[in-house]
C-alpha positions as CSV (number, residue, x, y, z in Angstrom):
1,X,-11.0,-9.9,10.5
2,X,-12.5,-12.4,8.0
3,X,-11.5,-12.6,4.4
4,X,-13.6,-10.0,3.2
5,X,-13.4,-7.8,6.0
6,X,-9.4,-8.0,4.9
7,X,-10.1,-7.1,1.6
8,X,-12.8,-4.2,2.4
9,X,-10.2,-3.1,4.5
10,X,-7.4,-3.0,1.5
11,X,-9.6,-1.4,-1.1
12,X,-10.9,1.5,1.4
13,X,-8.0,2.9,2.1
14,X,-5.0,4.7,0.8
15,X,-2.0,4.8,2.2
16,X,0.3,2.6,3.5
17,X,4.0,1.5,4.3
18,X,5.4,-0.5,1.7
19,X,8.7,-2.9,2.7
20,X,11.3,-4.5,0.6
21,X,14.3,-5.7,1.0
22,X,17.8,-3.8,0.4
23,X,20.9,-5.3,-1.0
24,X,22.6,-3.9,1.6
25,X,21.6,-3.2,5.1
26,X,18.0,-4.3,6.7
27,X,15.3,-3.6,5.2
28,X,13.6,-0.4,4.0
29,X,10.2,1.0,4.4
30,X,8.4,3.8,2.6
31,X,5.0,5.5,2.6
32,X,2.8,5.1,-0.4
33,X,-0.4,5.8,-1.7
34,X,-1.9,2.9,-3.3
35,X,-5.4,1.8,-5.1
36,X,-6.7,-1.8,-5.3
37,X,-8.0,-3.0,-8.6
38,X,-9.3,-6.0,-8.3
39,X,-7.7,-8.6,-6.0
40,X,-4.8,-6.2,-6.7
41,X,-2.7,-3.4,-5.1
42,X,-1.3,-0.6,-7.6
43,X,1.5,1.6,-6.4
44,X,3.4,4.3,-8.6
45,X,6.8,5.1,-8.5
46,X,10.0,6.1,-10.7
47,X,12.1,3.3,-12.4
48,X,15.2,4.8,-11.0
49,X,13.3,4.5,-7.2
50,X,14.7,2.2,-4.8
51,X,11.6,0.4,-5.1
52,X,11.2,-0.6,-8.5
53,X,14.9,-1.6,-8.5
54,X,14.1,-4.0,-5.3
55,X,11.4,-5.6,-6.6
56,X,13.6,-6.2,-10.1
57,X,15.6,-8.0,-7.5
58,X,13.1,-10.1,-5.8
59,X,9.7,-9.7,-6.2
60,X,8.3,-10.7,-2.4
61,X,7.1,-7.2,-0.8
62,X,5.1,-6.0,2.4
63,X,2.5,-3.4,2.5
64,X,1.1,-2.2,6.0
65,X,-2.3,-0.8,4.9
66,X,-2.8,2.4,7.3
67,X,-6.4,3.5,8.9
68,X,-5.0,7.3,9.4
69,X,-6.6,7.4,12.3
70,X,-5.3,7.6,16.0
71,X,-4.8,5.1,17.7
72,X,-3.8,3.5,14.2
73,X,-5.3,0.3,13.0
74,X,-3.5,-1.8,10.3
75,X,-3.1,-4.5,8.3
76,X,0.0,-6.4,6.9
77,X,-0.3,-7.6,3.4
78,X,2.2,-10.1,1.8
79,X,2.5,-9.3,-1.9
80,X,4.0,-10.8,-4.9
81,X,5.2,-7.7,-7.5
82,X,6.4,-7.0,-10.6
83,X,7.3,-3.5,-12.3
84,X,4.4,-2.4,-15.2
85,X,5.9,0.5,-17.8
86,X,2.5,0.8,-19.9
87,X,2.3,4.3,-20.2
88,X,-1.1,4.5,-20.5
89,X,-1.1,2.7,-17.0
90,X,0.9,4.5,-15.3
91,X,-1.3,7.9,-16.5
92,X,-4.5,6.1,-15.7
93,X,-2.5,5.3,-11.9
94,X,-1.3,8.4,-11.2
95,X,-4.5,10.1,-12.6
96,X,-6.5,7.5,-9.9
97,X,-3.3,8.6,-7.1
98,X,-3.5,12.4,-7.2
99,X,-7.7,11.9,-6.8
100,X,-7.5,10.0,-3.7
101,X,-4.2,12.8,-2.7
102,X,-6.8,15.2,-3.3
103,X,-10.4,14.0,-2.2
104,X,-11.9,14.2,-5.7
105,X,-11.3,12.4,-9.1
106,X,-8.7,14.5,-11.4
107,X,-10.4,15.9,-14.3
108,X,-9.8,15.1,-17.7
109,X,-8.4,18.6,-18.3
110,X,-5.4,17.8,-15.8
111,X,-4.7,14.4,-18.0
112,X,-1.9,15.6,-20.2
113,X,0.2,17.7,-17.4
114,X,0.1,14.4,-15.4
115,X,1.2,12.2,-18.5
116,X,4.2,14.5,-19.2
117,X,4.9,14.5,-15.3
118,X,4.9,10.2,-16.1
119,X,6.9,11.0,-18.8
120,X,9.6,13.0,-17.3
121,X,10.1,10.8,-14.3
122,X,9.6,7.7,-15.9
123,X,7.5,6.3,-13.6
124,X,6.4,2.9,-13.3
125,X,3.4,1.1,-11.6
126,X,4.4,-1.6,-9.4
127,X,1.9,-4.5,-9.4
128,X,1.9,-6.3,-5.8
129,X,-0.8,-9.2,-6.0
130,X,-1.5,-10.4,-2.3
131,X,-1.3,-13.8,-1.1
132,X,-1.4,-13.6,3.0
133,X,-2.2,-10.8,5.5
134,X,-0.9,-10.8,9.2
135,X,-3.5,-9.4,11.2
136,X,-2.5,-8.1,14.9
137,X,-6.0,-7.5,17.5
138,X,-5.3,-3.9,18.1
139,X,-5.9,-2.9,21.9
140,X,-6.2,0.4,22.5
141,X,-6.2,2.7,25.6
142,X,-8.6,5.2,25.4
143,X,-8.7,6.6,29.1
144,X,-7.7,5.2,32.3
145,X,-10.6,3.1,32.5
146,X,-9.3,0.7,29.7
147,X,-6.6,-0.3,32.0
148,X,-7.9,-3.6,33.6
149,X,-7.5,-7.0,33.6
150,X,-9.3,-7.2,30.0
151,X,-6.2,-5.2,28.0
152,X,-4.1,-7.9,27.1
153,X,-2.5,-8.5,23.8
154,X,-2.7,-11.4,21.8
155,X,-0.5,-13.2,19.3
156,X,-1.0,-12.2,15.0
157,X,-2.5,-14.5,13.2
158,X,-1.1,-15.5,9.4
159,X,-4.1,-15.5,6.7
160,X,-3.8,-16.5,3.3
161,X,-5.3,-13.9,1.3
């Protein structure tokens, strides 16, 4: 993928796995929905998560941006975050997050239940702002056929962003 296909890829999609490190243990990995806003990637989450606390802590994060398709395609972002507590933000995220949950943009009407839900679980939106991708070739095996002397792996590639 080129530098634009990266970012096309990014900003169509939804979901993906979002990595941090623990200060204990290895490190953890969670599925999010996200939405890109500019060069951007916005994720929401409560305060008292484990993944605002992490980024507090050290603000280098992964995302693997997920296809949700089978066989999976994906691509690895590098991110730099920091933790946003706007409220107005936050509303305006997870007004943007429960659309793409559900297919359709939120109404207006539904705009106050959502902010109290902000409210009471004190969320928070967790900037990440990209600076590399790793990008793996995916080969896939379709049928039997695709078993030949052209289904070989290669090595990743690390692309600034």
């Amino acid at each position: 993928m080129n530098r634009d296909e990266r970012r096309a890829f990014v900003a169509s999609h939804r979901t993906a796995i979002f990595g941090y490190g623990r200060r204990e243990h290895g490190p953890a990995m969670t599925i999010v929905y996200y939405v890109a806003e500019g060069d951007d990637i916005l994720v929401s989450t409560m305060a008292a998560r484990a993944k605002a606390k992490a980024v507090e802590r050290n603000q280098k994060v992964s995302l693997c941006v997920l296809d949700e398709q089978w066989p999976p395609t994906y691509l690895q972002v590098y991110c730099d975050a920091k933790v946003e507590t706007d409220l107005e933000a936050n509303v305006d995220l997870a007004m943007r997050i429960a659309g793409l949950m559900a297919g359709d943009p939120m109404p207006d009407e539904v705009r106050p239940m959502i902010a109290e839900g902000v409210s009471q679980e004190h969320r928070v939106v967790l900037r990440l702002t990209p600076y590399a991708t790793f990008e793996t070739p995916p080969r896939h095996v379709y049928s039997a056929d695709d078993v030949n002397e052209n289904l070989r792996h290669e090595l990743g590639t690390s692309l600034s962003w």
